[in-house]
C-alpha positions as CSV (number, residue, x, y, z in Angstrom):
1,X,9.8,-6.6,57.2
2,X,12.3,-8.7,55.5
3,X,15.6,-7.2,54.5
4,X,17.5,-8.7,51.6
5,X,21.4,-8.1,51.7
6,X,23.2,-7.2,48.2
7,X,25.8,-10.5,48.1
8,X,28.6,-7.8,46.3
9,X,28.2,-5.1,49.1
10,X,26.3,-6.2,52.0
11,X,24.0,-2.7,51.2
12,X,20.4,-3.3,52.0
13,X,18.2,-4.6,48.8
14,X,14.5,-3.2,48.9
15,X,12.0,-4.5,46.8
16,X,7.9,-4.9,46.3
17,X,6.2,-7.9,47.9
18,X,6.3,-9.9,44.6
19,X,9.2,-9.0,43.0
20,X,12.1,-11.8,43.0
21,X,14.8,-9.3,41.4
22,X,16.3,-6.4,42.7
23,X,18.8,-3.7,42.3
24,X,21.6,-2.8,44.9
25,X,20.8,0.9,45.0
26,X,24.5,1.3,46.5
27,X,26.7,-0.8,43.9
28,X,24.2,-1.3,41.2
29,X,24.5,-5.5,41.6
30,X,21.2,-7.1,39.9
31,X,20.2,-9.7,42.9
32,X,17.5,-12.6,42.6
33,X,16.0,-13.0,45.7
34,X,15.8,-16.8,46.4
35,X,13.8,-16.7,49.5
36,X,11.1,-15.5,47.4
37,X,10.6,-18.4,44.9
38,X,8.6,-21.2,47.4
39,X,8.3,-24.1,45.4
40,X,4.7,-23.9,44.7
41,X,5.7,-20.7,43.2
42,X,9.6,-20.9,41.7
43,X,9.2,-21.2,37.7
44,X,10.0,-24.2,35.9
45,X,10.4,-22.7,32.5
46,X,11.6,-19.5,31.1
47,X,11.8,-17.9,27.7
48,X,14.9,-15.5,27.3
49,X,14.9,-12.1,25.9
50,X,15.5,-12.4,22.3
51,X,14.8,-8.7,21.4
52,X,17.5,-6.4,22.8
53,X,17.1,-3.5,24.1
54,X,17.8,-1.5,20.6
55,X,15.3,-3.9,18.8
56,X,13.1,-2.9,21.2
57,X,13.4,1.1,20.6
58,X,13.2,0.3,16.9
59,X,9.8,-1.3,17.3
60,X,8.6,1.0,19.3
61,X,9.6,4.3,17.1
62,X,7.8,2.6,14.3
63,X,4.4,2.5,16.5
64,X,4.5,6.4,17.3
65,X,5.9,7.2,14.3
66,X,2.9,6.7,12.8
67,X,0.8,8.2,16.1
68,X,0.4,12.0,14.7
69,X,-1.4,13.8,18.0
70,X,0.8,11.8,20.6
71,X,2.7,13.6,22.8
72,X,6.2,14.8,21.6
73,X,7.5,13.4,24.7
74,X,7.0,9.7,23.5
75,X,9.0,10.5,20.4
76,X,12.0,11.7,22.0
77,X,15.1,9.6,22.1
78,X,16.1,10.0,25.6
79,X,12.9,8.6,27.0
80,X,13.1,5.7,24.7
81,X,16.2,4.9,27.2
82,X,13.5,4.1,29.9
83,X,12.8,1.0,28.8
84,X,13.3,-1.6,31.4
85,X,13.4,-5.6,31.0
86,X,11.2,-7.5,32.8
87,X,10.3,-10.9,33.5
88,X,6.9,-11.6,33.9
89,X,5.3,-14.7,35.3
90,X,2.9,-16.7,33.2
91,X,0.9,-20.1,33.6
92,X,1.5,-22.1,31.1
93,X,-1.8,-24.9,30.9
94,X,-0.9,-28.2,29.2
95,X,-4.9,-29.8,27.8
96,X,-5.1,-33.3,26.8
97,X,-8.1,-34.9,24.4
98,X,-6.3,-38.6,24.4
99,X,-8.7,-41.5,23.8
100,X,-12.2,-42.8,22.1
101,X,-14.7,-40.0,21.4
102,X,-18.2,-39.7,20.5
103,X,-19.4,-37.4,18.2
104,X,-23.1,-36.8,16.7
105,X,-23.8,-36.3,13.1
106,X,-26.0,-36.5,10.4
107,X,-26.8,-36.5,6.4
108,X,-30.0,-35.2,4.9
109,X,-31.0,-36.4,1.3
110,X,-34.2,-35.2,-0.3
111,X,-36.7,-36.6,-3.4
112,X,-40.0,-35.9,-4.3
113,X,-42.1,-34.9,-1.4
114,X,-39.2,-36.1,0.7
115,X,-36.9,-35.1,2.8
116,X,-34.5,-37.8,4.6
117,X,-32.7,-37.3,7.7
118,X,-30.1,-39.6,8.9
119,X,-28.6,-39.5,12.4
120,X,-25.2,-41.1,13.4
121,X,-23.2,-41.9,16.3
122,X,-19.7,-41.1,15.0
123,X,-16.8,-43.1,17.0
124,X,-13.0,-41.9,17.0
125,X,-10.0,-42.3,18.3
126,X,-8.2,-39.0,19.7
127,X,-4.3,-38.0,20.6
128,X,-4.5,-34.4,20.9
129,X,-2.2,-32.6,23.5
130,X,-2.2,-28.7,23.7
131,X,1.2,-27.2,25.6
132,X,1.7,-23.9,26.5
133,X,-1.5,-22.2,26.3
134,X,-0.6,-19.1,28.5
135,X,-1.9,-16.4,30.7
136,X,-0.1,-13.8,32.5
137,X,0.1,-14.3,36.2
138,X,0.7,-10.8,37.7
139,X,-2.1,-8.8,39.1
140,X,-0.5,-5.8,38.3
141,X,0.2,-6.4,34.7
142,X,-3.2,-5.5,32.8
143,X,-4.3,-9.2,31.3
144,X,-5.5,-6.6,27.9
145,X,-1.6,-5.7,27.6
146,X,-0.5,-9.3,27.9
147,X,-3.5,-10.4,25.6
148,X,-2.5,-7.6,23.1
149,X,1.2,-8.8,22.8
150,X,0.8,-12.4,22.4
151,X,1.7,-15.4,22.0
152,X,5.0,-16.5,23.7
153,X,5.9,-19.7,22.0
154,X,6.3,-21.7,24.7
155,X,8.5,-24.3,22.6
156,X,11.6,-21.7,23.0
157,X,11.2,-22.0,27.1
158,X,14.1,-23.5,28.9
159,X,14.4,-25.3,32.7
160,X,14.5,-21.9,34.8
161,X,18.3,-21.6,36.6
162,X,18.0,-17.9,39.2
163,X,21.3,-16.8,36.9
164,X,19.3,-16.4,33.9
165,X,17.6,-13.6,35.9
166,X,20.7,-11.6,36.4
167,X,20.4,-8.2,35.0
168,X,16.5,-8.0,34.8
169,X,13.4,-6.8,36.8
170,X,11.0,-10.4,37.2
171,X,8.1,-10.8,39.1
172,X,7.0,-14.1,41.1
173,X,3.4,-15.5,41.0
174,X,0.7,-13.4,42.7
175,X,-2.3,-15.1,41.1
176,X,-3.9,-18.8,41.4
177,X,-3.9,-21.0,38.1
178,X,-6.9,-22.0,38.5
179,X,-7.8,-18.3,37.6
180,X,-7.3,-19.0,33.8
181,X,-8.0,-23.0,34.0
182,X,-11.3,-22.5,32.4
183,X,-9.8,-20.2,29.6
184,X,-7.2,-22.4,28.9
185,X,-9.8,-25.5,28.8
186,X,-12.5,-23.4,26.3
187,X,-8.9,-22.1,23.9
188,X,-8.4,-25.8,23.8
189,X,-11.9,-26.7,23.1
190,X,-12.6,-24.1,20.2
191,X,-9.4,-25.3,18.6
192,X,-10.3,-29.2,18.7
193,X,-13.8,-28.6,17.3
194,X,-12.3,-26.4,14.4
195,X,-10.2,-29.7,13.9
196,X,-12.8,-32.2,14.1
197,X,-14.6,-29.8,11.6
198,X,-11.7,-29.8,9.1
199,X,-11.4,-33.6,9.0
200,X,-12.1,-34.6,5.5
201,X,-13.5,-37.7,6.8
202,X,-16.4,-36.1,8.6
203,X,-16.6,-33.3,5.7
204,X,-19.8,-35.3,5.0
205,X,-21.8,-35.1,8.8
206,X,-23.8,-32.0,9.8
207,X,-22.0,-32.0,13.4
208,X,-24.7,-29.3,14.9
209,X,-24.0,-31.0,18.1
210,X,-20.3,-30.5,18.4
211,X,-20.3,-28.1,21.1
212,X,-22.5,-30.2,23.4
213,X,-20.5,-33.4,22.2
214,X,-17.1,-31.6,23.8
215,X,-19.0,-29.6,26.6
216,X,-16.2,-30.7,29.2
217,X,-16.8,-32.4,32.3
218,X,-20.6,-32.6,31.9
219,X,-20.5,-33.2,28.4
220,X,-20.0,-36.7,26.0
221,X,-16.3,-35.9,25.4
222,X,-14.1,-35.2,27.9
223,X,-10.5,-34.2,28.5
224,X,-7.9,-35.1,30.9
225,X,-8.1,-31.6,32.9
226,X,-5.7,-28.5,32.6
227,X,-1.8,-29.2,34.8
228,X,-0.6,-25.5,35.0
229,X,3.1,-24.5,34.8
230,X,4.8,-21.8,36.1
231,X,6.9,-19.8,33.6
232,X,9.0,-16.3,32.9
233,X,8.4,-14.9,30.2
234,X,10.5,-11.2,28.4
235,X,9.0,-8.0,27.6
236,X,10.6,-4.5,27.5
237,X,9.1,-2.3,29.5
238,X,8.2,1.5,29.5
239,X,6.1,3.8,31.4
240,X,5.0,7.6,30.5
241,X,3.9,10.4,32.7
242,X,1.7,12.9,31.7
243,X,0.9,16.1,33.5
244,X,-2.5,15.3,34.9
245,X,-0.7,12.8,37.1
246,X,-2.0,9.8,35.3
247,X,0.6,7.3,33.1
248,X,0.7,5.3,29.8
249,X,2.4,2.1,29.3
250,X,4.5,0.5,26.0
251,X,5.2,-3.1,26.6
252,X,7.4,-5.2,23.8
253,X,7.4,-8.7,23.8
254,X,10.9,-9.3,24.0
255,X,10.4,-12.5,21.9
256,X,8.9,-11.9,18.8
257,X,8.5,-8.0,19.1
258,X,4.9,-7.4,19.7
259,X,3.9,-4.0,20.6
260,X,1.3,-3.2,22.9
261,X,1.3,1.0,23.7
262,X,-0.9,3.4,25.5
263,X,-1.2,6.4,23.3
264,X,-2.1,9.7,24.6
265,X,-3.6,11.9,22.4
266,X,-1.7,15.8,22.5
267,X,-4.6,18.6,23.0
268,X,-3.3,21.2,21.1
269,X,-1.9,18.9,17.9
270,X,-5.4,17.3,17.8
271,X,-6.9,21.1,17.8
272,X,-4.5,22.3,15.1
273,X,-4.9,19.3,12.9
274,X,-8.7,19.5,13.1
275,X,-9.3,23.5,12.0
276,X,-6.8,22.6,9.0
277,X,-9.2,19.6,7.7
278,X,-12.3,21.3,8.6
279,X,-11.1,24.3,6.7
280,X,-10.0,22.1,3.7
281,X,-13.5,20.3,4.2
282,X,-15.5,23.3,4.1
283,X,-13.3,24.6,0.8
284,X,-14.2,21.9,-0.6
285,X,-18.1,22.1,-0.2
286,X,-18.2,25.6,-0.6
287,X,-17.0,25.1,-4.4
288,X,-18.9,21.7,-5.1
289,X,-22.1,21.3,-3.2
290,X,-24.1,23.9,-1.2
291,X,-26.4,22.2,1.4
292,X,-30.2,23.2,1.4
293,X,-31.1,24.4,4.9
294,X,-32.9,21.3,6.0
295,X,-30.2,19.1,4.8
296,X,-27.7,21.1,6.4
297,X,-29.8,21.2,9.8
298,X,-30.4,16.9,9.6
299,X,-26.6,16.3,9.2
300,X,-25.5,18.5,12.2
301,X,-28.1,16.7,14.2
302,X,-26.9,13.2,12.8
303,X,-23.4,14.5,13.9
304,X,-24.9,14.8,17.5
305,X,-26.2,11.5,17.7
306,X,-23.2,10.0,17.0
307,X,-21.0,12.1,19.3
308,X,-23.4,11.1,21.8
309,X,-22.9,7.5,21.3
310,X,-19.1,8.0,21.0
311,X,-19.3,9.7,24.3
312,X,-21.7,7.0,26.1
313,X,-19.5,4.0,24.5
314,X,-16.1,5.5,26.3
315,X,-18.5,6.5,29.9
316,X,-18.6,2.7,29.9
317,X,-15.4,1.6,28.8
318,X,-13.7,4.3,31.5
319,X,-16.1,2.6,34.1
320,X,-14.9,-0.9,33.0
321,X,-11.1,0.3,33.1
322,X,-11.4,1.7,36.6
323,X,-12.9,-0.8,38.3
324,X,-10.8,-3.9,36.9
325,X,-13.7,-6.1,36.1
326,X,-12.5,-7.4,33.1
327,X,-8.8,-8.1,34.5
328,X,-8.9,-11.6,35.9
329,X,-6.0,-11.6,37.3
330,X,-6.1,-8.2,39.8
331,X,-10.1,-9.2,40.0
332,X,-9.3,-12.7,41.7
333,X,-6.4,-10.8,44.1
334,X,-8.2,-7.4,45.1
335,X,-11.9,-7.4,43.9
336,X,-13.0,-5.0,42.0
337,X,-11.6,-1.6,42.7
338,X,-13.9,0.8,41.9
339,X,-12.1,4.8,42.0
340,X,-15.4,6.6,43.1
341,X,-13.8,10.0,43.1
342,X,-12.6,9.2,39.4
343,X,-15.7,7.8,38.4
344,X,-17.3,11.2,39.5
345,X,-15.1,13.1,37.5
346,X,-15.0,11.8,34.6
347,X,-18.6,9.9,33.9
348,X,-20.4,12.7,34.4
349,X,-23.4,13.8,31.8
350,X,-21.8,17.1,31.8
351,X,-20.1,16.3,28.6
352,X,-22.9,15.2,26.4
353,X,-24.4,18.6,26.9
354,X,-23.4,20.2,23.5
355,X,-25.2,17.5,21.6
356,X,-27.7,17.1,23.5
357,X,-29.0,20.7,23.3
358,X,-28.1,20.7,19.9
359,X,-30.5,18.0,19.0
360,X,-33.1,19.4,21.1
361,X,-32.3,22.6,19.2
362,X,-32.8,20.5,15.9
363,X,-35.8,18.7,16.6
364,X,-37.8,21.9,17.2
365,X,-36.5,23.3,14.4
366,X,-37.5,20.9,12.3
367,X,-41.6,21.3,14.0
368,X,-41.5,24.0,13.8
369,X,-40.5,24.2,10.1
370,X,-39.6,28.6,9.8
371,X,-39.5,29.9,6.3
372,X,-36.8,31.8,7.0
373,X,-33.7,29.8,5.5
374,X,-31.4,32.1,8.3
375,X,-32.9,29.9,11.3
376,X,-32.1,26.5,9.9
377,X,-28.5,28.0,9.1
378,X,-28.4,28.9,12.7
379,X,-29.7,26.1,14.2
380,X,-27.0,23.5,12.3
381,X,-24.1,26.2,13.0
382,X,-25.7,26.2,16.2
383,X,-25.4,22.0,16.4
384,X,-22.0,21.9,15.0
385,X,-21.0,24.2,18.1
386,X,-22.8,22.0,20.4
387,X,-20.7,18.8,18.7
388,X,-17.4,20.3,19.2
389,X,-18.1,21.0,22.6
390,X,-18.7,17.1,23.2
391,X,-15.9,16.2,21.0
392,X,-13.4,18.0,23.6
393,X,-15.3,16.2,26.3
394,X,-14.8,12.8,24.1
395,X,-11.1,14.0,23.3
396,X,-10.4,14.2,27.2
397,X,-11.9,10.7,27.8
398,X,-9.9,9.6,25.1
399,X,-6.6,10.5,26.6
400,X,-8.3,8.7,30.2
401,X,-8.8,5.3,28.5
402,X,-5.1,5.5,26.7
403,X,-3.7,6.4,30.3
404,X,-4.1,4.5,33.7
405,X,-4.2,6.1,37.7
406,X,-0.8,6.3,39.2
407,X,-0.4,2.6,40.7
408,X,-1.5,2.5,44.4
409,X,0.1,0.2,47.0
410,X,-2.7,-0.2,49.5
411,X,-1.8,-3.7,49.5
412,X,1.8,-4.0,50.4
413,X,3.1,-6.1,53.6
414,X,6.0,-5.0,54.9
415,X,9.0,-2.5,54.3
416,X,8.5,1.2,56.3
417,X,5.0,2.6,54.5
418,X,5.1,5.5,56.5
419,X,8.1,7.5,55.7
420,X,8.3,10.8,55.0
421,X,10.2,13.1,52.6
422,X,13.1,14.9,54.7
């Protein structure tokens, strides 16, 4: 293991393989770990917090403000103190279109019994250089939070000094830039053909061909590659708890104050706010319109159907969530990580049950077609019973997909991973 010594104290400075900040946990020094910044991985820009900590608070109280069955917990002042700045590392891909292009276009006239297609080979010149197109990259911070809180504006980044990371968490590089190479090539892509589309000049051509014409490499128009930079950029930090072990993340952009919050829903607010709307709901019908059995009977089977696809649609999403498919960045360091044990739990069938019988329940009904009014009353209160059931199943999957597992450090090297509590 490598031991870091605090340069105020001499007190030993432990920290996670990819941090390149720590805290001396005996004289509360902030220390930036220089041996841990090689220089294909030592930033060469940084962006500085320009939201303080209070700004950040602010921001955030606004979001939950707003959030009626989150937790009270969120809301409360003293946890709002747990916000923690952090520096996280970012590539920063500069894209270059410079040179003569090719283009393919055409014009279409028409007269009797005619219609007249002209093709062109359009010729221009283009100077087009895109800097600063960014990705996050950390494995362990979720490419949807950094997606959710963008941009950085990567014409506020300074030349990176180790002071300016005195007082703050920061992170160093853990993932490859060629990761997001492609990304960055395709944002830069989509925004030159949106150009090329707007020129008032070519406002005339048909330019059907425009995404072959700048296909990249194998295509007519190419660019000069993607050169990646390695940058810091500020967020504010916070992380929740909840009692099933699991936690929920708010991350601030520390520059321009975007949000990006995992949001719990509360059980019993979400209960209590329900039976007052269904009670004002059902008021309200029982004064102005009295369903006929059959109608009453379809819509508690149409309430089914879409629980059902409310509770398949977040089966997959949980899936997705838990085995990191769709994060680049921890995919390309780990693989996918695939929670069996959690995927067990909580994609089971089980939960569709409710409206699943009560469908079953409504289709024969409806065969069956009784003249007793009482039976179709039955079967719909019967459904609606069978919905709510599901609806607490969709509730619970609710709160899985707005919380995440407790971080696991299977993949640490170093420091003593087998001590025990004395």
């Amino acid at each position: 293991m490598t031991v870091f010594t605090c340069p105020q104290c001499g007190g030993e400075v432990m920290t996670t393989d990819e941090s390149i900040t720590g805290f001396c946990m005996f004289c509360g020094a902030s220390t930036v770990l220089d041996a841990r910044m090689t220089d294909h991985r030592r930033p060469k820009k940084i962006i500085t917090f320009k939201k303080t900590k209070e700004d950040c608070k602010n921001i955030y109280q606004r979001l939950v403000s707003g959030a009626i069955f989150a937790p009270k917990e969120l809301k409360d002042p003293n946890y709002l103190e747990r916000f923690r700045g952090v520096y996280i590392p970012y590539w920063m891909y500069t894209i270059t279109y410079d040179g003569p292009y090719e283009i393919t276009g055409t014009t279409t006239t028409s007269s009797v019994g005619y219609i007249n297609t002209n093709h062109y080979k359009i010729r221009c010149n283009m100077d087009v250089e895109y800097t600063g197109i960014s990705y996050d990259a950390s494995a362990s911070f979720d490419d949807h939070v950094s997606e959710s809180i963008a941009p950085f504006m990567s014409a506020n980044a300074q030349e990176f000094t180790p002071p300016m990371l005195s007082g703050f968490y920061a992170d160093t590089a853990d993932v490859d830039s060629s990761v997001y190479r492609e990304d960055a090539m395709n944002a830069a892509r989509s925004n030159v053909i949106a150009g090329v589309r707007a020129e008032r000049e070519l406002s005339k051509y048909t330019m059907s061909e425009l995404e072959n014409d700048f296909a990249g490499p194998s295509g007519k128009a190419d660019h000069d590659g993607a050169e990646a930079q390695l940058g810091l950029f500020p967020v504010w930090f916070l992380t929740y708890r909840s009692s099933k072990n699991r936690v929920a993340y708010a991350v601030v952009n520390a520059e321009n104050g975007e949000v990006s919050a995992d949001l719990p829903v509360s059980i019993p607010k979400y209960i209590v706010s329900s039976m007052i709307v269904a009670a004002a709901i059902f008021a309200l019908l029982f004064f102005l319109f009295t369903p006929t059995p059959g109608i009453a009977l379809f819509a508690a089977a149409a309430f089914s159907v879409i629980s059902l696809i409310v509770y398949a649609a977040e089966i997959r999403a949980i899936k997705r969530r838990h085995g990191k498919y769709d994060d680049k960045g921890f995919y390309s360091k780990y693989g996918a990580l695939e929670n069996q044990d959690d995927i067990r739990r909580y994609c089971t069938p089980s939960g569709a049950i409710g409206s699943i019988l009560a469908i079953i329940a409504a289709i024969i009904i409806a065969i069956w077609q009784p003249v007793d009014d009482w039976i179709y009353y039955a079967g719909a209160i019967g459904a609606i019973i069978g919905v709510c059931i599901t609806m607490s199943a969709i509730i619970r999957r609710v709160n899985i997909l707005n919380t995440r597992p407790l971080p696991e450090f299977h993949f640490r090297k170093g420091g003593d991973d087998s001590a025990k509590d004395l």
